[in-house]
N, C-alpha and C positions, 0 to 999 in steps of 0.2 A: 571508333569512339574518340582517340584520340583528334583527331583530323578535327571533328566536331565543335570539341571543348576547344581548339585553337582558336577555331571561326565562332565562336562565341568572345575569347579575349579579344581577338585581330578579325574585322571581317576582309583584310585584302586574301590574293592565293595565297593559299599554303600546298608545299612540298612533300609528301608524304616518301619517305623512305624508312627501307628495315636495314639492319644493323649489314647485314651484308654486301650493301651497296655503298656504304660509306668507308674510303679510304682509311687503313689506317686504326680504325677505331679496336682498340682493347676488348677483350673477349676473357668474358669470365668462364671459371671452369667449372671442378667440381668443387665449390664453395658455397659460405652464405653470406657474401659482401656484396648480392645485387642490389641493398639499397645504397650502398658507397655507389659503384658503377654506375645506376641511377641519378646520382646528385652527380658524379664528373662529367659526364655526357650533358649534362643538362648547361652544366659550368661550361665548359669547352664550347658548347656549340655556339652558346651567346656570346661568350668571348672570341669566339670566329681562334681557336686558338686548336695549334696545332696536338694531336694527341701522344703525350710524353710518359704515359705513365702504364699499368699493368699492374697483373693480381700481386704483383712483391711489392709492391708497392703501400697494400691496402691498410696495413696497420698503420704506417706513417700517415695516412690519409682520414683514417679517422680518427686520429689522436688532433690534425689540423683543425677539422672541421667541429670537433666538442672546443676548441680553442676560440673560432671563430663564434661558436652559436655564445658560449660564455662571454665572449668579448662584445656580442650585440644584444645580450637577454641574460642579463648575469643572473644571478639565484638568488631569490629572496627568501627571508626567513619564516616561520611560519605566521609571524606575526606580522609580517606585512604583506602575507597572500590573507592572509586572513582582514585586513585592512582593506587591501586592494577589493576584494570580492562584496565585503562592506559597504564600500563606497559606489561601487557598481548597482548592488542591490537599490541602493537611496536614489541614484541617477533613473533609473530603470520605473521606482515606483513614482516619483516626482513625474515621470513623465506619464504617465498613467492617468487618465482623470478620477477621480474621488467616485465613489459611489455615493449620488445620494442617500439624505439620510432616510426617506421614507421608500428605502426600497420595497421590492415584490412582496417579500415574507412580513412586513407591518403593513400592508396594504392590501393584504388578502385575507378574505371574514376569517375568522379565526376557526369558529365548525368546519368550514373547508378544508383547513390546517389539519385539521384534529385529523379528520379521515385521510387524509393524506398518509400521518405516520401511523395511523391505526392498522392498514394496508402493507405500510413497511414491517413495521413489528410482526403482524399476521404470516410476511413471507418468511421473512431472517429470521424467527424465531425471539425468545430471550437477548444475546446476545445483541437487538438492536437498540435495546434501551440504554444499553453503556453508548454505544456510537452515537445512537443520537444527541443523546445527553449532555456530550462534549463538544457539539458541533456547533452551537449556538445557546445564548439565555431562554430565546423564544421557546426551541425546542427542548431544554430540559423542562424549564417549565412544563409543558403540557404533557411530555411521559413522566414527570417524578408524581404527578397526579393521581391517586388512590380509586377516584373513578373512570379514568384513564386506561389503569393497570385494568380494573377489573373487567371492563367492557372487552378488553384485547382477550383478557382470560377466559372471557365468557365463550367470544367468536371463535377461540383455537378449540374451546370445549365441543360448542353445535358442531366444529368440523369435522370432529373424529368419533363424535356418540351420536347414533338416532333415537334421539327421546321418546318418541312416540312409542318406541315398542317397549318404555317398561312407564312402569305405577309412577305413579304423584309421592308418591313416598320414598322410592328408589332415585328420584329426580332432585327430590329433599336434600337427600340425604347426600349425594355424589356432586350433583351440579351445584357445588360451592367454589368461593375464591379461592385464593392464598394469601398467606402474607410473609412482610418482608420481617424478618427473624435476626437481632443479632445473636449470633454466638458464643455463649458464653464465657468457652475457652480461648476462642480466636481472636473474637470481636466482629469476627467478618458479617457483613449481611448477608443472610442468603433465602430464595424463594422456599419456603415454612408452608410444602402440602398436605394439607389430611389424605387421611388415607381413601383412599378411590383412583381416579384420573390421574397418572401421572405424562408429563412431557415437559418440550423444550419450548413452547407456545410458536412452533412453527406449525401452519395449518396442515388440516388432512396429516401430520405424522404424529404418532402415540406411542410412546415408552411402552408404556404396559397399566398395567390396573393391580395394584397393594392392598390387600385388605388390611396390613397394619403398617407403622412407621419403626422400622428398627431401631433408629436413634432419637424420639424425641426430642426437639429442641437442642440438636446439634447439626451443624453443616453438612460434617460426614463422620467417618467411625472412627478416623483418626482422633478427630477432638471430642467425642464420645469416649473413646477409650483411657487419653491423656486426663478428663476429667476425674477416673477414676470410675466408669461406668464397665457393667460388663458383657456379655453377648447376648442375648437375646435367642435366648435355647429357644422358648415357648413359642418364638416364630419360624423356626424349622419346619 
């Protein structure tokens, strides 16, 4: 391997020898200074320089060489690796060409768009409406949209109930939206479902089916309970 990477630096011959066949050469024991021995050997052999030294040696050897690396790469502060990596970054995006400004996502019909994160939402679930959301103006826009939400609501619904085998009234009654709920105790927003169809709007999977809501118009029980509300015998 080595032999390789030499004739990739140098393509003249190279000499390949193991530590055995070279006169002379120091031999580590039972220690863990092979990266010192490593750096000497490498030192020695380009300096064509005879070898003077051994494992007593190895403290004094690497107190040398933090001497020499400080003496060619001294320590900077955080503030100017912090600087340095700054100025990197600007060098780095300057060299970059711009994106135009009418890229793919302005340039693609917008319905196309839609089903595209309609698909996403439908696979990840819930949880893709915050990712998306933050990812772009384009796409919060079109999932913060009410007919947006409900259409995704709708498709995780067909995915997990077969309509056909119950009434027009049981269809009424179940196959409705949700909505977004603040909290009264928290603040938080959170998806506000009647009781029927519950899930996480990832398709084909389903929580379960509630015939009633234990906390009304609260997120969870914790800010049900904090409000001063109490348990919910009657639903036992």
């Amino acid at each position: 391997m080595f032999l390789k990477l030499a004739q990739h630096v140098c393509s003249d011959t190279w000499d390949e020898y193991s530590a055995d066949e070279i006169p002379g050469i120091p031999k580590q024991h039972c220690s863990n200074n092979c990266g010192v021995f490593v750096l000497m050997y490498a030192l020695y052999i380009v300096m064509e320089g005879h070898f003077d030294f051994d494992e007593s040696d190895m403290q004094v050897l690497r107190h040398w060489w933090c001497i020499v690396l400080l003496t060619n790469y001294p320590l900077k502060s955080d503030a100017e690796r912090k600087s340095l990596r700054k100025r990197m970054r600007t060098q780095r995006a300057e060299a970059i060409d711009p994106v135009p400004a009418d890229d793919y996502l302005t340039t693609m019909p917008p319905e196309i768009l839609r089903q595209i994160l309609l698909k996403v939402i439908t696979e990840d679930g819930d949880v893709a409406f915050l990712r998306l959301s933050l990812t772009c103006r384009i796409f919060k826009e079109i999932v913060s949209n009410a007919k947006f939400r409900e259409q995704a609501h709708y498709i995780w619904l067909d995915s997990v109930i077969n309509w056909s085998r119950f009434s027009e009234d049981y269809k009424k009654e179940f196959r409705v939206p949700y909505s977004l709920t603040e909290c009264p105790e928290c603040g938080d927003i959170f998806k506000d479902c009647p009781p029927g169809y519950v899930g996480d709007g990832r398709k084909g999977v389903l929580r379960g089916f509630y015939s009633t809501i234990d906390f009304p118009g609260y997120c969870s029980a914790e800010c049900h309970f904090n409000a001063g509300g109490e348990f919910p015998y009657e639903n036992i």
